[in-house]
C-alpha atoms as an extended CHARMM CRD file, in Angstrom:
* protein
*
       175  EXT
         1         1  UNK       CA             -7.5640000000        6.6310000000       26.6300000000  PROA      1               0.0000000000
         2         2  UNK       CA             -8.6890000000        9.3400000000       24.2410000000  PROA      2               0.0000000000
         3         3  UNK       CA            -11.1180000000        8.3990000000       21.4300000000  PROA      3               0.0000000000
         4         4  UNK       CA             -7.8640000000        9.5620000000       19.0540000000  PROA      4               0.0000000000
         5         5  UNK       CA             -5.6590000000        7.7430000000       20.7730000000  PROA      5               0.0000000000
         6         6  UNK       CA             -7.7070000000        5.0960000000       20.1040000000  PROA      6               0.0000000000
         7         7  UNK       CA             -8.0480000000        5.6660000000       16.8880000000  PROA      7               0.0000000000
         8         8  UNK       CA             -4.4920000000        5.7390000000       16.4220000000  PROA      8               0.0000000000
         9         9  UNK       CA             -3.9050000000        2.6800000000       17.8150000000  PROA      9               0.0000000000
        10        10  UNK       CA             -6.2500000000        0.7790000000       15.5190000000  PROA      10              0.0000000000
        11        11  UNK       CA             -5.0700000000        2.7560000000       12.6100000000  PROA      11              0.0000000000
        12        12  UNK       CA             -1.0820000000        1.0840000000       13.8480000000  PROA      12              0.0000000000
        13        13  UNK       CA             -2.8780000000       -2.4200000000       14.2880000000  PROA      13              0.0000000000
        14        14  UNK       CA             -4.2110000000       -2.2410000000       11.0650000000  PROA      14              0.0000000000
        15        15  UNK       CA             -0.8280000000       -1.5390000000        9.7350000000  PROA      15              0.0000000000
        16        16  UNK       CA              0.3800000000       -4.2060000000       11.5130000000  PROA      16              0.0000000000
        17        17  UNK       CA             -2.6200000000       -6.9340000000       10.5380000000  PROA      17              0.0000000000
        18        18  UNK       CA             -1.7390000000       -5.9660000000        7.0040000000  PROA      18              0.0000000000
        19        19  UNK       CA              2.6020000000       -6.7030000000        7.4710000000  PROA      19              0.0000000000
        20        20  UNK       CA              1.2760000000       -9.4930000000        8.6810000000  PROA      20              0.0000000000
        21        21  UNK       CA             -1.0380000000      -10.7820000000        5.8560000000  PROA      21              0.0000000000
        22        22  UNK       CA              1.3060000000       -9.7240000000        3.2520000000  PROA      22              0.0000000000
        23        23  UNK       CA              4.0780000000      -11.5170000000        4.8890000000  PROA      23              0.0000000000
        24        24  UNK       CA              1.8010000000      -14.7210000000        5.4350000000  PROA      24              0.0000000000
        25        25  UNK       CA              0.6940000000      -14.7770000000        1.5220000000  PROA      25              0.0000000000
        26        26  UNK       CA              4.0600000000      -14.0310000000        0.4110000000  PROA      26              0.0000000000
        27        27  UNK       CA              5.0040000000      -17.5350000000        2.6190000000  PROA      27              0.0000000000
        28        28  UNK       CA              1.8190000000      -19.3300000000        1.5600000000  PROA      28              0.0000000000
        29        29  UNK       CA              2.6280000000      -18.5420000000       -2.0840000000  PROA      29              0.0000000000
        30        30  UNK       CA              6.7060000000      -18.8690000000       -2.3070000000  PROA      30              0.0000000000
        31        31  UNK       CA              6.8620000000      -22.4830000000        0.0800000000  PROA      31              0.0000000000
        32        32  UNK       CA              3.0900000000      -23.5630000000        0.0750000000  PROA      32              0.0000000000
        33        33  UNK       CA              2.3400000000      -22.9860000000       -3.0710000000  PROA      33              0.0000000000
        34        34  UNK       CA              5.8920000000      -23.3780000000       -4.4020000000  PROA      34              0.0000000000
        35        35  UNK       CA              5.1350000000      -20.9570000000       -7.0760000000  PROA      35              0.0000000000
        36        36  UNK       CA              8.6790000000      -20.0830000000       -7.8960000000  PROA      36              0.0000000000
        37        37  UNK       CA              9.2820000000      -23.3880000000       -9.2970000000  PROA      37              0.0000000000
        38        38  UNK       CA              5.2640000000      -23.5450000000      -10.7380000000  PROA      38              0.0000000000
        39        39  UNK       CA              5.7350000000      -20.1430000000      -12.3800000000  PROA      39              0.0000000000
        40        40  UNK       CA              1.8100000000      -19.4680000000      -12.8220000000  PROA      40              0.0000000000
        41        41  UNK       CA             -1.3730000000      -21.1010000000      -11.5170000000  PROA      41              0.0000000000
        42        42  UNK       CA             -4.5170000000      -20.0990000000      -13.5180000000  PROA      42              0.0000000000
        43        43  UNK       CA             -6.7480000000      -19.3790000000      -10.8180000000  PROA      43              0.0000000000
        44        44  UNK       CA            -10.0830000000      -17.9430000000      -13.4240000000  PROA      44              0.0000000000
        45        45  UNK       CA             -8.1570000000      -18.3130000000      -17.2120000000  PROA      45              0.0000000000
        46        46  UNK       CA             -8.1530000000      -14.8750000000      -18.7730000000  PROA      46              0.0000000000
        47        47  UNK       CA             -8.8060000000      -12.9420000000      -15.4710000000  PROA      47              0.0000000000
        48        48  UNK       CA             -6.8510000000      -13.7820000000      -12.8110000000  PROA      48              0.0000000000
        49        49  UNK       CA             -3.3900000000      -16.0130000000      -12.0420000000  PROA      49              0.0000000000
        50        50  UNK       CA             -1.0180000000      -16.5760000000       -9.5020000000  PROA      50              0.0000000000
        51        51  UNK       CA              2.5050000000      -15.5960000000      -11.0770000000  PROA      51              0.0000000000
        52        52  UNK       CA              5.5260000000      -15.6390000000       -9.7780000000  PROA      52              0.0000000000
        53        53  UNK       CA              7.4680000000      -12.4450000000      -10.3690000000  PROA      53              0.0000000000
        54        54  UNK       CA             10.3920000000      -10.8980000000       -8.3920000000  PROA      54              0.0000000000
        55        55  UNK       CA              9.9640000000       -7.2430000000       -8.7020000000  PROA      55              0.0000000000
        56        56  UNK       CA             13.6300000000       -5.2970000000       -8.3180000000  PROA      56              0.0000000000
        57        57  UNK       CA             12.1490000000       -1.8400000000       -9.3370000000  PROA      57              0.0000000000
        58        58  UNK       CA              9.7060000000        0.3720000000       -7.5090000000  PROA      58              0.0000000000
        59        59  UNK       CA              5.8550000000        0.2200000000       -8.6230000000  PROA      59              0.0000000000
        60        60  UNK       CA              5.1970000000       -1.4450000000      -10.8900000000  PROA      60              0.0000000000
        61        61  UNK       CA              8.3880000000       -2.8630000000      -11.7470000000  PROA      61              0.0000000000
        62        62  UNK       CA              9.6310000000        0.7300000000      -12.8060000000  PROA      62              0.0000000000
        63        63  UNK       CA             12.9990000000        1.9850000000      -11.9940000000  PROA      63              0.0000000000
        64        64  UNK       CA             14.6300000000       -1.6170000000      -11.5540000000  PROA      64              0.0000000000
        65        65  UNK       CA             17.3320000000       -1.5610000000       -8.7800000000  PROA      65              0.0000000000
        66        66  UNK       CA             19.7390000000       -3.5340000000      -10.6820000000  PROA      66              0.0000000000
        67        67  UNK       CA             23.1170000000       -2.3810000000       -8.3720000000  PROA      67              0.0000000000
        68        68  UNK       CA             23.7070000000       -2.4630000000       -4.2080000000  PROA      68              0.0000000000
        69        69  UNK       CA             23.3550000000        1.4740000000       -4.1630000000  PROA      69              0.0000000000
        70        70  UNK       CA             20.1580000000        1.5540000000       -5.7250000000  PROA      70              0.0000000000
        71        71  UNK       CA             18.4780000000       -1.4260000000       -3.9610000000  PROA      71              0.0000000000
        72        72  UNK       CA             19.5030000000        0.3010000000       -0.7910000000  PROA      72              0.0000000000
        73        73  UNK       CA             18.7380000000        3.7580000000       -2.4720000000  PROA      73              0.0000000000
        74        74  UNK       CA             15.5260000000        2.2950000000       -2.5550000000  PROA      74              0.0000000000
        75        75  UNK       CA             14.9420000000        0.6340000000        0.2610000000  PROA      75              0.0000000000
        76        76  UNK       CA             16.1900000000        3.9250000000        2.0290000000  PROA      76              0.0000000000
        77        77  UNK       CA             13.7160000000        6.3090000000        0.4110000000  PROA      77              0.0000000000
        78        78  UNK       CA             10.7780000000        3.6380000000        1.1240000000  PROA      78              0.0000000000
        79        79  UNK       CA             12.0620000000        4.0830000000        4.7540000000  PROA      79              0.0000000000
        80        80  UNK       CA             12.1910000000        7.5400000000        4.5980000000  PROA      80              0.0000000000
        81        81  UNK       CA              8.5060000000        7.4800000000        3.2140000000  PROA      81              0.0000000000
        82        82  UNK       CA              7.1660000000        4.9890000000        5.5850000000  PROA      82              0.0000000000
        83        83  UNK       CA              8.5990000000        7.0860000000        8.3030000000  PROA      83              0.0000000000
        84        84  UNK       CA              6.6690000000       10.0760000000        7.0570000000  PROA      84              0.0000000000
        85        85  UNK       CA              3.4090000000        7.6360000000        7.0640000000  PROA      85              0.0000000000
        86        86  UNK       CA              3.5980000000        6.6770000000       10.6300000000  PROA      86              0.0000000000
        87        87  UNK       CA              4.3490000000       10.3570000000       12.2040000000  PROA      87              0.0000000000
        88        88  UNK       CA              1.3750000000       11.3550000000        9.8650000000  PROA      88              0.0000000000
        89        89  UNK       CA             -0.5090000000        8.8000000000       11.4240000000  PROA      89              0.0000000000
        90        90  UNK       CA              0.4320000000        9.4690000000       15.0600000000  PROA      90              0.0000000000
        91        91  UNK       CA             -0.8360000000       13.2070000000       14.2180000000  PROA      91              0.0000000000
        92        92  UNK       CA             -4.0970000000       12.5710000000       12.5960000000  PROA      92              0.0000000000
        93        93  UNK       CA             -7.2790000000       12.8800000000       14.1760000000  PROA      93              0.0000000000
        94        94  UNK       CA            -10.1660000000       11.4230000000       11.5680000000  PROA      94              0.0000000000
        95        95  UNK       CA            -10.7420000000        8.2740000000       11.3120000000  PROA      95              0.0000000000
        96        96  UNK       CA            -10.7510000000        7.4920000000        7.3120000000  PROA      96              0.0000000000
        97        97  UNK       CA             -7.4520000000        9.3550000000        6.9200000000  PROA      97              0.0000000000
        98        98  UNK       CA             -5.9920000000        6.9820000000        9.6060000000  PROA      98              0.0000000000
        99        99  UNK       CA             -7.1880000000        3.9020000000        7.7420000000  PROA      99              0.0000000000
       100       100  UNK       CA             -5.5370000000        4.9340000000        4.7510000000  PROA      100             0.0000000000
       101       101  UNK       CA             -2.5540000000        6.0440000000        6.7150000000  PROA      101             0.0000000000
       102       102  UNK       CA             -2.5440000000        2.2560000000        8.4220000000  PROA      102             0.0000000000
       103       103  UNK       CA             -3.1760000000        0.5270000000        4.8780000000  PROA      103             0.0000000000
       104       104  UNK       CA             -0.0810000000        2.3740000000        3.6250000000  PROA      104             0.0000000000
       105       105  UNK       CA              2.0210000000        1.3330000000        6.2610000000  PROA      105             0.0000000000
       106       106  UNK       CA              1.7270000000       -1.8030000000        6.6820000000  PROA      106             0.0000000000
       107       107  UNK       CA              1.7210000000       -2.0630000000        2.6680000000  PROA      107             0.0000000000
       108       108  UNK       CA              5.2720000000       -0.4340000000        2.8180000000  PROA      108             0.0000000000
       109       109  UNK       CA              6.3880000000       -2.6970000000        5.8230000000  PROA      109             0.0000000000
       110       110  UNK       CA              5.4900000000       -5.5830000000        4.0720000000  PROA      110             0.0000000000
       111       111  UNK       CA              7.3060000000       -4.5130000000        0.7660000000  PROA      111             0.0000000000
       112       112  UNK       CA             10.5790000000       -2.8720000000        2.6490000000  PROA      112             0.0000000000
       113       113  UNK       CA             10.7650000000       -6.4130000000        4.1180000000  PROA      113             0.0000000000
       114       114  UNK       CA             11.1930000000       -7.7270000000        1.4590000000  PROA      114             0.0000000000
       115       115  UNK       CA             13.4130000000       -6.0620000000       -0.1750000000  PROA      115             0.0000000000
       116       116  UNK       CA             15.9070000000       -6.1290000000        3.1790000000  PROA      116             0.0000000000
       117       117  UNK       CA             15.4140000000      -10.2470000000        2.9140000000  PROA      117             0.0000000000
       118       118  UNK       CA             14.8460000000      -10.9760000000       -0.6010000000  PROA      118             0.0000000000
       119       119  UNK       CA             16.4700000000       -8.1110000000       -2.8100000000  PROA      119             0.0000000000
       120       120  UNK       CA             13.5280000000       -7.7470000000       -4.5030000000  PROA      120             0.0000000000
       121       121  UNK       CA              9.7760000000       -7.6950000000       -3.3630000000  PROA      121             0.0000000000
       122       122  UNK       CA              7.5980000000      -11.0300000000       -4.5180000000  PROA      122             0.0000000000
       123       123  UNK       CA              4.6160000000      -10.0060000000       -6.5920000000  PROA      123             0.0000000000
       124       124  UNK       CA              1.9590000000      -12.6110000000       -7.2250000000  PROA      124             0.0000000000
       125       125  UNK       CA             -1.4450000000      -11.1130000000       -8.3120000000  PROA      125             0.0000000000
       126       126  UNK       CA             -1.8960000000      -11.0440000000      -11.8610000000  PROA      126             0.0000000000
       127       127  UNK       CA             -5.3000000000       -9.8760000000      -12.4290000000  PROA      127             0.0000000000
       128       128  UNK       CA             -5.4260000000       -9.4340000000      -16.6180000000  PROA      128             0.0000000000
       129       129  UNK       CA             -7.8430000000       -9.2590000000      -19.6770000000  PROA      129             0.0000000000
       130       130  UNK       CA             -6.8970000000      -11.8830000000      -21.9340000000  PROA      130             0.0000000000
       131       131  UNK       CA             -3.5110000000      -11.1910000000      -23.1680000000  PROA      131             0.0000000000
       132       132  UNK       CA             -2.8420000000       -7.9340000000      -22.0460000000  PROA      132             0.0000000000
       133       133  UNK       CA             -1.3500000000       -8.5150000000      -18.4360000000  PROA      133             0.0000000000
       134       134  UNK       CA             -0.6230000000       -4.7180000000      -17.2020000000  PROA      134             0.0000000000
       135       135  UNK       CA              1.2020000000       -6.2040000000      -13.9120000000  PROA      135             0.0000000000
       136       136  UNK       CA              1.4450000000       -8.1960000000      -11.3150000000  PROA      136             0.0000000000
       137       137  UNK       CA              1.2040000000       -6.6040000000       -7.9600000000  PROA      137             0.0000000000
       138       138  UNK       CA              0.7930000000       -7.9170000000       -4.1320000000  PROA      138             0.0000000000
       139       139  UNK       CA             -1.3470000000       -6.9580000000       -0.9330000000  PROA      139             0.0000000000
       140       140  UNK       CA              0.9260000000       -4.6460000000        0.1410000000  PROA      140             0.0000000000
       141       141  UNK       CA              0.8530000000       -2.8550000000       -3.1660000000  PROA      141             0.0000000000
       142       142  UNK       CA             -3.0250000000       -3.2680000000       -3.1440000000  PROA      142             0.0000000000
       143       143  UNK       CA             -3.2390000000       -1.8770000000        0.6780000000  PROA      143             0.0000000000
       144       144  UNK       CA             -0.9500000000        0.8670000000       -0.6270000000  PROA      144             0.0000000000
       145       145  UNK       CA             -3.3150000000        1.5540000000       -3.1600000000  PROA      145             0.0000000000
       146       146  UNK       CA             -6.3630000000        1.8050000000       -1.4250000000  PROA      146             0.0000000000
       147       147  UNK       CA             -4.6000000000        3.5350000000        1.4050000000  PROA      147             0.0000000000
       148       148  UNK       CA             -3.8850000000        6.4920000000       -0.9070000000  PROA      148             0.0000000000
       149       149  UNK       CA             -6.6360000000        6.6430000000       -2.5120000000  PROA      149             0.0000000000
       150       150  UNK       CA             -8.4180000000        7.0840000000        0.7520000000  PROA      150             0.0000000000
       151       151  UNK       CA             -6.3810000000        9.8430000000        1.6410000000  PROA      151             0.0000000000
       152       152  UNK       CA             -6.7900000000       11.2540000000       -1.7420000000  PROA      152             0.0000000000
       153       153  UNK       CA            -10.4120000000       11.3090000000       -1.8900000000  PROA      153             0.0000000000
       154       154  UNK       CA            -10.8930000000       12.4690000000        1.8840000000  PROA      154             0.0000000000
       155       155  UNK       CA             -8.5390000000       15.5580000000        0.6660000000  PROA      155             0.0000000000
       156       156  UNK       CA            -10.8230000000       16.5200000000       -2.0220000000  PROA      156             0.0000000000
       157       157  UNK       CA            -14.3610000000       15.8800000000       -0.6560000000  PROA      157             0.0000000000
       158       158  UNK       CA            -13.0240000000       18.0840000000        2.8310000000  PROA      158             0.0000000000
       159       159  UNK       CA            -11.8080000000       20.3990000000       -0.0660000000  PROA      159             0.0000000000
       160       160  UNK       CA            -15.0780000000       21.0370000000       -1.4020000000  PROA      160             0.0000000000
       161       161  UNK       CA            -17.0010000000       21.0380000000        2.0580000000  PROA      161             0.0000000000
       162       162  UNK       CA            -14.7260000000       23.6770000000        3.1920000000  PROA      162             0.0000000000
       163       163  UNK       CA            -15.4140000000       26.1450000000        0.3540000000  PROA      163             0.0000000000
       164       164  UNK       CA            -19.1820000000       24.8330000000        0.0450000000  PROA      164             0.0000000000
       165       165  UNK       CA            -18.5930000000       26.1310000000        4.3340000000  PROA      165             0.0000000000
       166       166  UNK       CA            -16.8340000000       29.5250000000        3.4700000000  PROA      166             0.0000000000
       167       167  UNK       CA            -19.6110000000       30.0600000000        0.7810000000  PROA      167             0.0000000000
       168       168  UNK       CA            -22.3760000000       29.6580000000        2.9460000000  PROA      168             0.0000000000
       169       169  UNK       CA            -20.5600000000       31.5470000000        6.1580000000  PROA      169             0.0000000000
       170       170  UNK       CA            -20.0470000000       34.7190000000        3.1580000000  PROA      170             0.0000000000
       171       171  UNK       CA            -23.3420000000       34.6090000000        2.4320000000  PROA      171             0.0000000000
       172       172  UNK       CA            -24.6660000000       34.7290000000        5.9560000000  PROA      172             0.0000000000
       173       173  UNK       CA            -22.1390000000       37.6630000000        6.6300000000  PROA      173             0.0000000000
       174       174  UNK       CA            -23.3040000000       39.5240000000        4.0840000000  PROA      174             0.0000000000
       175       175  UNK       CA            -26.9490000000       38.8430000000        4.6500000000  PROA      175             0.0000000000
């Protein structure tokens, strides 16, 4: 096997270790925990709580999918978007882009899971400043975020290498 096949492969098991940690927190916190009857545990007071919330919308609780066509226009287009992920994936050769790449996927399993079980995806992380609670978000949203910004930041720094490259190959041509 190829060292980018093998690279591929971990980049798909690390989509699929983070499905599955999503999933398992999701389960720890919903029957475990039983925080849908709880409601909130302070876990540091006026930092960080475990909250119950069932998020209908897309990030962030935007765009709530309050009818059958838009909770399946929704879980359709996450498809659609997770689909792109993993043939991006399968094509990519560096290894930092396929760590985001994995992050993202199995962030976007775990949340298109539960939107096909649920109708809504469980959010549990409220990480706030005293009263000024932005959201409340779950791994999957936090491996989506990281996963991105991964991708984002390897797209700029190979940005800049490339022209700091065709600077230096212009100046030697001239030379």
């Amino acid at each position: 096997m190829s060292a980018v096949v093998r690279l591929r492969v971990a980049g798909l098991a690390l989509a699929g270790l983070t499905y599955a940690l999503d999933q398992w927190l999701k389960h720890y916190v919903r029957h475990d925990l039983s925080l849908p009857e709880v409601g909130t545990i302070p876990v540091f007071p006026g930092l960080f709580n475990l909250h119950w919330t069932q998020n209908y919308g897309v990030s962030l609780g935007m765009f709530s999918g309050d009818s059958l066509e838009v909770k399946f226009g929704l879980i359709g287009l996450t498809g659609v978007i997770a689909l792109a992920v993993f043939v991006w994936l399968l094509r990519e050769r560096e290894w930092p882009e396929i760590v985001g790449l994995g992050l993202v996927l199995g962030g976007a399993a775990g949340n298109i899971r539960d939107r096909l079980g649920y109708g809504y995806v469980v959010d549990y992380l409220d990480v706030y400043l005293g009263e000024f609670h932005p959201f409340v978000f779950n791994l999957a949203d936090a491996a989506i975020t990281v996963g991105i910004a991964i991708v984002l930041a390897r797209s700029f720094l190979s940005r800049e290498k490339r022209a700091e490259h065709d600077a230096v190959n212009h100046t030697a041509t001239e030379s």
